[in-house]
C-alpha positions as CSV (number, residue, x, y, z in Angstrom):
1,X,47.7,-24.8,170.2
2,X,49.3,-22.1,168.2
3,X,47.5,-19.5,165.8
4,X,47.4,-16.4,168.4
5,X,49.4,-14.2,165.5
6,X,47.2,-15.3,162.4
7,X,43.7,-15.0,164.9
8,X,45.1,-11.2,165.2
9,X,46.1,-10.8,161.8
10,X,42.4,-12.1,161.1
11,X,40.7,-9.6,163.3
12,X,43.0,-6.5,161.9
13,X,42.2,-7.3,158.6
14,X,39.0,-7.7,159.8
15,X,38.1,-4.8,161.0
16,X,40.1,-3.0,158.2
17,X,37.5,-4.3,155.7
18,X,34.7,-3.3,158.3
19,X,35.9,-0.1,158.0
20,X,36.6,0.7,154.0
21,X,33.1,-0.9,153.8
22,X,31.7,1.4,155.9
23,X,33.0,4.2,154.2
24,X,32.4,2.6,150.8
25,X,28.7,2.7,151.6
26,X,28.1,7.0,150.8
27,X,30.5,6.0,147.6
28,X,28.1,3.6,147.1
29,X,24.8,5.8,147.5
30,X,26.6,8.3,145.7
31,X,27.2,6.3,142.1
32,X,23.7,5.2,142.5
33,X,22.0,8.2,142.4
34,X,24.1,10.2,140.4
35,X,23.1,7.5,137.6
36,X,19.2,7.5,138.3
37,X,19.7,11.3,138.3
38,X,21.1,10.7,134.7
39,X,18.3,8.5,133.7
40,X,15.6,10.9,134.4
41,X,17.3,13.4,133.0
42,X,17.8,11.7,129.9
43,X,14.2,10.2,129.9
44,X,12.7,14.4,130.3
45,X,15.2,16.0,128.1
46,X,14.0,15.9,124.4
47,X,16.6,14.8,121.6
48,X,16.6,15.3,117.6
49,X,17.5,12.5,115.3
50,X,17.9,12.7,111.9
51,X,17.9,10.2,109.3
52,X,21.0,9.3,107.5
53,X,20.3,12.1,104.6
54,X,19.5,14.7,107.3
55,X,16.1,15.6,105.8
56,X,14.0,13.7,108.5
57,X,14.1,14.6,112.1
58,X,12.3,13.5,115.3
59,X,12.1,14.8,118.8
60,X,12.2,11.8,121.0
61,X,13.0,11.2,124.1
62,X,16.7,11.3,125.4
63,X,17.2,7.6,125.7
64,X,15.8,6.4,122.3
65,X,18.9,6.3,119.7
66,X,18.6,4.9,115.8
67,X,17.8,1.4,115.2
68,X,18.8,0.6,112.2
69,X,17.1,-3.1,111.6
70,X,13.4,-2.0,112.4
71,X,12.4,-1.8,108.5
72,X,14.7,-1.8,105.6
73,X,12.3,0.6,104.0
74,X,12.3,2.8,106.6
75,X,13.9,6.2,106.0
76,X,14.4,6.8,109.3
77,X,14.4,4.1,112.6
78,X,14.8,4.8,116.1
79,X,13.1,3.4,119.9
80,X,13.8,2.6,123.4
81,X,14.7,-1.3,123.2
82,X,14.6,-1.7,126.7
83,X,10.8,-0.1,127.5
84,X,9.7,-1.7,123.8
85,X,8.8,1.3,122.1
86,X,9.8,2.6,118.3
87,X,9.1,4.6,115.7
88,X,9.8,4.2,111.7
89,X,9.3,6.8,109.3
90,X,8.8,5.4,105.6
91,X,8.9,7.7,102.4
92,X,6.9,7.6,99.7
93,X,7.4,9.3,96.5
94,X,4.4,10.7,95.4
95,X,5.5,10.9,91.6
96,X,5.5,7.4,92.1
97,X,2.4,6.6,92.6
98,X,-0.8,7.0,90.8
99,X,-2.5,10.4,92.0
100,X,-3.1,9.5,95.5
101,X,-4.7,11.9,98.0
102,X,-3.1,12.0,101.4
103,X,-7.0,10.0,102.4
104,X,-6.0,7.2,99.6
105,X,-2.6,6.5,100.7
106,X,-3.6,6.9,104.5
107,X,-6.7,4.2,104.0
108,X,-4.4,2.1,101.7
109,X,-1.8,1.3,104.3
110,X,-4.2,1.4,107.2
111,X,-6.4,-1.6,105.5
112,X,-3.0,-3.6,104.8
113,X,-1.5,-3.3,108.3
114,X,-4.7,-4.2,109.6
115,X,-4.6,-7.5,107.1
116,X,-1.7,-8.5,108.5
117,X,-3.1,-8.5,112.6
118,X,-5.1,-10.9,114.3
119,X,-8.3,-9.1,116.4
120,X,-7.5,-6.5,114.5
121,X,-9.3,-2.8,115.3
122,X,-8.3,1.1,114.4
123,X,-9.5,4.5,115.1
124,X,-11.1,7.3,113.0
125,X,-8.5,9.4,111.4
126,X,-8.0,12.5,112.4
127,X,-7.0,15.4,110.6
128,X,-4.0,17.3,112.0
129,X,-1.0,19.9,110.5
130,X,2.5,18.8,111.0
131,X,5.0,21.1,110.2
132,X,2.9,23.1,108.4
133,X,2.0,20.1,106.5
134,X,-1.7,18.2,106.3
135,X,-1.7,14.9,108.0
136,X,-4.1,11.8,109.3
137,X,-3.7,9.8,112.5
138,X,-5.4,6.8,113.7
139,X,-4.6,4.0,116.0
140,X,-4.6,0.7,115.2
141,X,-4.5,-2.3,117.5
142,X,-4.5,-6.0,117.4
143,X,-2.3,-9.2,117.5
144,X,1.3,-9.8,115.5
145,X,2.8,-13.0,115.6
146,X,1.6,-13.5,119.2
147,X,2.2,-9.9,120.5
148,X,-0.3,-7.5,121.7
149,X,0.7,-4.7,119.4
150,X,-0.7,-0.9,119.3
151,X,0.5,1.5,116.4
152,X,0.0,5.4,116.2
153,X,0.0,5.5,112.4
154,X,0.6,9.1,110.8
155,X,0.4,9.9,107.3
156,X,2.2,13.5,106.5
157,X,2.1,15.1,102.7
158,X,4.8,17.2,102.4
159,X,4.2,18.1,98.7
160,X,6.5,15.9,96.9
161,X,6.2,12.8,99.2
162,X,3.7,11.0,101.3
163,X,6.0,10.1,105.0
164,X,3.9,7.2,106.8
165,X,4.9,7.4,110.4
166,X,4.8,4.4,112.4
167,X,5.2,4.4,116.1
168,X,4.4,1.3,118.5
């Protein structure tokens, strides 16, 4: 039988790969944590967004970026698709509507997204200051097409608009 020079080709190659493999493995290690070291970096570190007419900003998270097909009313759209979280920012012009208090405006939208959950259930509002501004907060869970849902529902007036702030 024939085949000795091929067997020891075999093994030389072999142990050739053996070796590159075993010094591939710190390469390896390396790459790996150098990108979870990224991620947690980017998931501490705080980022501003601002929407497209630069007169809303959030602080969010590193790793949240716009999302432009949340809400086409939204003013301002942006999440984490992969860990299912986002936040909208919808603008209303007070002018527009028909001497609302920041309470008025705040109940009205509560009661409709509530209309539109199943098992549906919110918070107290709370009074806060945003930005120097006067705000209510509430919570409101319950069940969207199918989908356990929780929203942290702000309502901010700034003077000249009401700025509903969604974030599930």
């Amino acid at each position: 039988l024939g085949g000795k020079g091929i067997a020891t080709a075999g093994l030389i190659l072999g142990y050739i790969a053996l070796a590159v493999g075993i010094m591939g493995i710190p390469l390896l290690v390396s790459m790996i944590q150098s990108d979870r070291e990224r991620l947690q970096r980017l998931s501490t570190e705080r980022r501003e967004i601002a929407s497209d007419d630069g007169k809303i900003k959030v602080n969010v998270p590193g790793t949240w970026t716009k999302l432009p097909e949340l809400n086409k009313q939204a003013s301002l759209q942006v999440g984490n698709k992969s860990k299912e979280v986002y936040l909208i920012v919808i603008t209303d012009t007070k002018t527009d509507l028909d001497n609302f208090t920041l309470e008025k405006h705040h109940q009205q939208i509560r009661d409709r997204m509530l209309q539109k959950m199943k098992n549906a259930s919110a918070t107290q509002p709370v009074s806060l200051t945003i930005d120097g501004h006067p705000a209510l907060q509430d919570e409101l869970t319950g069940t969207e097409k199918g989908t356990n849902v929780v929203f942290l529902h702000t309502t901010v007036d700034d003077g000249e608009h009401f700025q509903q702030i969604l974030a599930w």
